[in-house]
C-alpha positions in Angstrom: -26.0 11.0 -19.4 -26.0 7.0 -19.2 -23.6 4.9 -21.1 -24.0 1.3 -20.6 -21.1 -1.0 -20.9 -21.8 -4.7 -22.5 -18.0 -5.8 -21.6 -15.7 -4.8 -19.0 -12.8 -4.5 -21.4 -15.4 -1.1 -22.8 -15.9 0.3 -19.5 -11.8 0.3 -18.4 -11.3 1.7 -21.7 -13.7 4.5 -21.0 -12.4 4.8 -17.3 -8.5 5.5 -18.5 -10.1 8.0 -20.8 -11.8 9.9 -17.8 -8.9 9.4 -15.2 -6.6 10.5 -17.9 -8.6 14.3 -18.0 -9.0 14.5 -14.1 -7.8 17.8 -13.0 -9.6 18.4 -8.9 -9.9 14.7 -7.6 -9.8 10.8 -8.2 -12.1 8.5 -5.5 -11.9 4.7 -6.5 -13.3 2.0 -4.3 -13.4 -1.8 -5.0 -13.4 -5.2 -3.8 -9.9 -6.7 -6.0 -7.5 -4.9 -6.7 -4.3 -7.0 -9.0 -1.3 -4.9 -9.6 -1.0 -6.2 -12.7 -1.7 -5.5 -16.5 -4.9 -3.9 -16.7 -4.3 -1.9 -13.2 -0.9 -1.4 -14.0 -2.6 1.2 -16.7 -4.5 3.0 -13.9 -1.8 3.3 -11.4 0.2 5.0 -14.1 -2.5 7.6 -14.6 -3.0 7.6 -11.1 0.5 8.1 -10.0 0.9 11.2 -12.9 -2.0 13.1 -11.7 -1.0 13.0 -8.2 2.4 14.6 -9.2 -0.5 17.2 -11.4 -1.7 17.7 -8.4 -5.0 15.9 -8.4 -5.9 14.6 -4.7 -6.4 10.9 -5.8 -7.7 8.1 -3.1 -8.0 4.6 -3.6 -9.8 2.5 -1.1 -10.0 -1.6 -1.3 -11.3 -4.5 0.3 -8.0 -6.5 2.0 -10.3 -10.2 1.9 -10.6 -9.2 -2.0 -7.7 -8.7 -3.1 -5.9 -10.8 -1.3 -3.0 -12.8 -3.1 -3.5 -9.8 -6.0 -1.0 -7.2 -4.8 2.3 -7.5 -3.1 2.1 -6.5 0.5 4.3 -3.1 -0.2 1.4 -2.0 -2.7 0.0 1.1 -0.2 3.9 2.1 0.3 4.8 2.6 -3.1 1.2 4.8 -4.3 1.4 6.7 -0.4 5.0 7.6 -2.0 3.7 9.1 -5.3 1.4 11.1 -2.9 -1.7 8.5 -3.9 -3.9 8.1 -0.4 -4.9 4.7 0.1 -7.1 3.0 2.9 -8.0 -0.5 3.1 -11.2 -1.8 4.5 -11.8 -4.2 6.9 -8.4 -5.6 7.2 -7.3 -9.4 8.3 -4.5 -8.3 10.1 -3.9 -7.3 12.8 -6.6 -8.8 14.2 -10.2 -11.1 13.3 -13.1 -9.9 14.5 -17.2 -10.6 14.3 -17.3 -8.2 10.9 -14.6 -9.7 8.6 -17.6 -11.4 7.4 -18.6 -8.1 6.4 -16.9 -7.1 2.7 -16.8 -4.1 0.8 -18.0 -5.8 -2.4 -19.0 -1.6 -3.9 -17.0 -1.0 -7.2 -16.7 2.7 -7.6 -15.0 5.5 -9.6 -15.8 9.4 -9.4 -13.6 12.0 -11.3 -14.1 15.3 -10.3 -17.6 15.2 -9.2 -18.7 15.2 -13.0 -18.2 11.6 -14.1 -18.9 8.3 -12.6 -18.4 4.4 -13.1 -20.0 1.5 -11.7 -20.7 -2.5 -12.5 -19.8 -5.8 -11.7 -16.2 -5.5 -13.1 -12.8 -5.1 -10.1 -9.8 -4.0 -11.3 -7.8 -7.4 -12.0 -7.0 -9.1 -15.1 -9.7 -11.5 -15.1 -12.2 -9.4 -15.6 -10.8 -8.2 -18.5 -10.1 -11.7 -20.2 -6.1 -10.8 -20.0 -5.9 -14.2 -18.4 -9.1 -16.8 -18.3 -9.4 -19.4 -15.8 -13.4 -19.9 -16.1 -13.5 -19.2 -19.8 -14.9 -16.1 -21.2 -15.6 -13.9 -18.3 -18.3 -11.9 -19.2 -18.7 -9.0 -17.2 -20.8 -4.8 -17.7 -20.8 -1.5 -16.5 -22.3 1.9 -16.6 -20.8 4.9 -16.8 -22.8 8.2 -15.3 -22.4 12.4 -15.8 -24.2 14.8 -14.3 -25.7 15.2 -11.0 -26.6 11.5 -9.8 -22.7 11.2 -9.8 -22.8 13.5 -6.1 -24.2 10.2 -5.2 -21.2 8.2 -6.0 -19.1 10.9 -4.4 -20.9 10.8 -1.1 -21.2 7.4 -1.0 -17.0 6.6 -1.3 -16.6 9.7 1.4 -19.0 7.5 3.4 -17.0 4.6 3.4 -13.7 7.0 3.3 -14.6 8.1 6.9 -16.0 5.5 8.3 -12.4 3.5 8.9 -11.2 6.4 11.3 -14.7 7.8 12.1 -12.8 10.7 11.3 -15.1 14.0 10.2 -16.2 14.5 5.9 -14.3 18.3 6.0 -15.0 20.1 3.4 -17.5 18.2 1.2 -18.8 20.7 -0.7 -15.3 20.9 -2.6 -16.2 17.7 -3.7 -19.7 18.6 -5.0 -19.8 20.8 -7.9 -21.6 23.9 -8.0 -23.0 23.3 -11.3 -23.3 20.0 -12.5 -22.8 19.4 -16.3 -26.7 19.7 -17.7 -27.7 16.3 -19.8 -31.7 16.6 -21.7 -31.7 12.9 -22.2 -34.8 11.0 -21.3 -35.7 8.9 -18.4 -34.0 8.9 -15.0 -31.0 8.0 -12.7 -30.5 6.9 -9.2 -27.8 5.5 -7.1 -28.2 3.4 -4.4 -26.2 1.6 -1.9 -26.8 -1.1 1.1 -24.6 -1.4 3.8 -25.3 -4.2 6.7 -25.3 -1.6 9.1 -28.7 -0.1 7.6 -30.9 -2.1 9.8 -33.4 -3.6 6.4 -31.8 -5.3 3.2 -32.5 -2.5 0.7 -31.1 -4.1 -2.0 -33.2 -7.0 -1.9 -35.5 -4.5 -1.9 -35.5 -2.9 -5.1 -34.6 -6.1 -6.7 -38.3 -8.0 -5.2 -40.2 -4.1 -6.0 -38.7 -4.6 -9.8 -39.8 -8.6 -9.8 -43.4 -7.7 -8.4 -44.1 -4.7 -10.3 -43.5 -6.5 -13.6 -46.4 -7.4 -16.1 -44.5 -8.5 -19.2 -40.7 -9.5 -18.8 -38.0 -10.1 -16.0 -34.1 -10.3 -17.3 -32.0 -11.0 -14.5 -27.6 -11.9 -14.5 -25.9 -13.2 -11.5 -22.6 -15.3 -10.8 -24.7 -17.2 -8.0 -28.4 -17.9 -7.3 -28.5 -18.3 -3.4 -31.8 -16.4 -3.0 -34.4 -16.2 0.4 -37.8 -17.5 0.3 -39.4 -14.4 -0.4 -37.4 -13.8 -3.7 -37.9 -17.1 -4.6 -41.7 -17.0 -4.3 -41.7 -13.4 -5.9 -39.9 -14.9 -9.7 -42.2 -18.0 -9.2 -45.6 -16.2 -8.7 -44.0 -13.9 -11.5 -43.9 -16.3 -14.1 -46.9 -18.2 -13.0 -48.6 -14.4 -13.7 -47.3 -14.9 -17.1 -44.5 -13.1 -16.9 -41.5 -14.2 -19.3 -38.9 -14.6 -15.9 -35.3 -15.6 -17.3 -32.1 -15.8 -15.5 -29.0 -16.5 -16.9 -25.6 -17.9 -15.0 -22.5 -19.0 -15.6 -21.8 -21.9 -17.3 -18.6 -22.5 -16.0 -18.4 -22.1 -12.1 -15.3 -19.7 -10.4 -17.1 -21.7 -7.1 -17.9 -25.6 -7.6 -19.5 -25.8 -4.2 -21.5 -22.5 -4.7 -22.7 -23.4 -8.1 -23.9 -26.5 -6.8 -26.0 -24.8 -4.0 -27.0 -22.2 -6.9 -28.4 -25.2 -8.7 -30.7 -26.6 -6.0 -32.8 -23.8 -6.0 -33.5 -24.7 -10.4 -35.9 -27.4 -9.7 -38.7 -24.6 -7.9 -38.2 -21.9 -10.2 -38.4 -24.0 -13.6 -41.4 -26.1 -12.1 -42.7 -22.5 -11.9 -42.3 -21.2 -15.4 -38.8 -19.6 -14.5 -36.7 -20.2 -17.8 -32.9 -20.8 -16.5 -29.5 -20.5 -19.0 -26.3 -20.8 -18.8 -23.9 -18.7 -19.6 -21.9 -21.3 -22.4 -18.6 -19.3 -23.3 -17.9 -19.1 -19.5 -18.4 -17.4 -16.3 -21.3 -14.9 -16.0 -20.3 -12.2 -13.5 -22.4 -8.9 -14.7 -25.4 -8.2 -12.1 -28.5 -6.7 -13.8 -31.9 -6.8 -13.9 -34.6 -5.4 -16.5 -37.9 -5.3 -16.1 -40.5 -4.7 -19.4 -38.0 -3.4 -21.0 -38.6 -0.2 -19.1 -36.6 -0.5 -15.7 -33.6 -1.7 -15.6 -30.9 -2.2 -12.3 -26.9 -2.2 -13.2 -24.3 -2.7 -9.8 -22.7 -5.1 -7.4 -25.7 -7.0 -6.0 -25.4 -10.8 -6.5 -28.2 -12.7 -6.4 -27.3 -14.1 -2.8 -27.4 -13.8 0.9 -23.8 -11.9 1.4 -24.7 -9.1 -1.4 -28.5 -8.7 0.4 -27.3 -9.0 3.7 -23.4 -9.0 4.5 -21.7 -6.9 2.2 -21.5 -3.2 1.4 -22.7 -3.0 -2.1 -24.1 -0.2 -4.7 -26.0 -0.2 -7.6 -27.7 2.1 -10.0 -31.8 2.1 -10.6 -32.7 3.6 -14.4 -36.2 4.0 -15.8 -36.9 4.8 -19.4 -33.6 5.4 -20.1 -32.0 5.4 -23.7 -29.3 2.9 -22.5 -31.7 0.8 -21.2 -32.0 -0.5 -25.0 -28.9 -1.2 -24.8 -29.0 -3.6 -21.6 -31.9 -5.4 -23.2 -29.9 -5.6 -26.3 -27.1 -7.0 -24.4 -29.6 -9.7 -22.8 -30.8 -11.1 -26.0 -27.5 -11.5 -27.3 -27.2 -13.4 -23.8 -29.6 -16.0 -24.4 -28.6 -16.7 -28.0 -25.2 -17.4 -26.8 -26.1 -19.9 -23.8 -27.9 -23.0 -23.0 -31.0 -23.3 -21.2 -31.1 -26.0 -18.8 -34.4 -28.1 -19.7 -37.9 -27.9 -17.7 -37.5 -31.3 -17.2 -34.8 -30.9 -14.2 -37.5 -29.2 -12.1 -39.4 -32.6 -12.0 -37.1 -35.7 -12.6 -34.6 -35.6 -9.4 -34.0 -38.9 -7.6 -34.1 -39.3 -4.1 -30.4 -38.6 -3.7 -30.5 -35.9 -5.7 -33.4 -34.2 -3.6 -31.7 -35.5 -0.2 -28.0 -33.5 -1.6 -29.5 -30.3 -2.8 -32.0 -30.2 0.5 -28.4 -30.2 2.3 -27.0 -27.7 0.4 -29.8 -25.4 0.8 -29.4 -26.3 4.9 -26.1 -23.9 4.6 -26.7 -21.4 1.7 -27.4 -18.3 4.5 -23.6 -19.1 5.3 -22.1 -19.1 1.8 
């Protein structure tokens, strides 16, 4: 069973709900973590089913939530019995992989129910407090049997700061997944820079190529390699209707800047380009004919498709994939689309600046 999430506000809301009725075990992993309002209303949950007895782990990323929670955060949940393990962390010491980040966001109760999206756990993403305007953000909620996927892949990650041994895994498994007779299909995936080929990359130029009528992509940034590049273009030069929409107010002013030297290719292609008006577009999807759709972490950039660990779920002919076109056409109502006529009018400074920017994107 799929439920798709249009705001992150919705998928929280649905989240307390299902930490609220854990009774075996809690796994969450994300990038930010703010001990503040809206995690404040977790960590209560959390810190009551610990003293239930529920085994509850929470696993961040230190570069991602630094300057969010105070720096006795781990003492206070590892004294309510909470386990907590930070990855990758600053101190004590910088090395080659602090580029890498742990950019997954990830919640399994008891084997049975899963979350997933573009939405951390800080106020931000939940419009308690907006600095970029309306932050518009989605997730996905999953039951049944694709959520063993979610649970392996946090025990993964879990294990992998100690190299320490997954004991007794099949505890966390259930012997008999709740049965769903909904239509379509369901599967997680993950990417990890230690994988050896970008696999979410991947699935994202599969989706783009395999497309004979539509291709609905969100992303915060648009920092993309040649070969995705060339795959939207030839897309919409197919005749495919290619739209992407961003933010229309920038969390990164240099970023959106480098974002916006690669418009001029893509619209002299046929690739139609919005932006997000109320704000800042952070919700990562893609949906293809209206049929396939891809909900997760995955920016469109270099540091989701090659530097970070990141997850995402694939669906196909899914009941909530209505809902995620749904949620795109209310999209494009609500924003601007930038003009055709920016793919062919630069002056020569302009072409000179954004052929600069584009000189350092694999860095950003």
């Amino acid at each position: 069973e799929l439920v798709f999430y249009k705001e992150a506000s919705l998928g929280l809301e649905a989240q307390l709900e299902a930490l609220s009725q854990a009774r075996k075990f809690i796994f969450m992993e994300y990038h930010a973590i703010e001990d503040r309002q809206s995690f404040g209303e977790i960590k209560e949950i959390l810190r009551k089913k610990a003293e239930e007895g529920v085994e509850v782990r929470l696993f961040y990323d230190d570069v991602g939530s630094i300057g969010f929670i105070d720096p006795k955060f781990v003492q206070e949940l590892e004294e309510w019995g909470i386990q907590c393990r930070i990855f990758n962390p600053i101190v004590p010491m910088v090395n080659l992989f602090m580029n890498n980040r742990d950019h997954r966001k990830i919640t399994v109760v008891d084997g049975q129910i899963g979350f997933t999206g573009g939405y951390n756990l800080a106020d931000e993403y939940f419009n308690i407090h907006s600095p970029y305007g309306y932050w518009k953000d989605t997730g996905i909620r999953l039951r049944g049997e694709a959520v063993g996927t979610l649970t392996l892949l946090f025990l993964e990650m879990w294990h992998a700061m100690d190299d320490s041994p997954v004991r007794g895994l099949y505890n966390y498994l259930p012997r008999h997944w709740d049965r769903y007779t909904g239509q379509g299909y369901c599967a997680p995936y993950a990417y990890a820079p230690t994988d050896g080929f970008p696999l979410g990359e991947d699935v994202y130029l599969n989706m783009i190529q395999s497309a004979t009528e539509s291709i609905y992509i969100t992303t915060p940034y648009l920092i993309i390699t040649d070969e995705m590049s060339r795959a939207l273009c030839l897309a919409a030069k197919r005749g495919v209707d290619v739209r992407i929409v961003l933010p229309g107010v920038p969390d990164k002013t240099f970023v959106y800047a480098v974002s916006r030297s690669y418009y001029p290719r893509l619209l002299r292609a046929g690739v139609r380009i919005y932006e997000y008006t109320p704000g800042f577009m952070h919700s990562k999807q893609v949906l293809v004919d209206h049929v396939m759709a891809a909900v997760g972490t995955f920016n469109l950039d270099y540091r989701s498709f090659y530097h970070h660990f990141e997850n995402g779920v694939l669906l196909y002919e899914s009941p909530c994939i209505f809902d995620i076109a749904d949620d795109f056409h209310e999209l494009f109502r609500t924003s601007t689309e930038v003009s055709p006529d920016k793919g062919h009018n630069r002056s020569l400074f302009t072409r000179m600046k954004q052929g600069a920017l584009r000189l350092i994107a694999p860095l950003l």
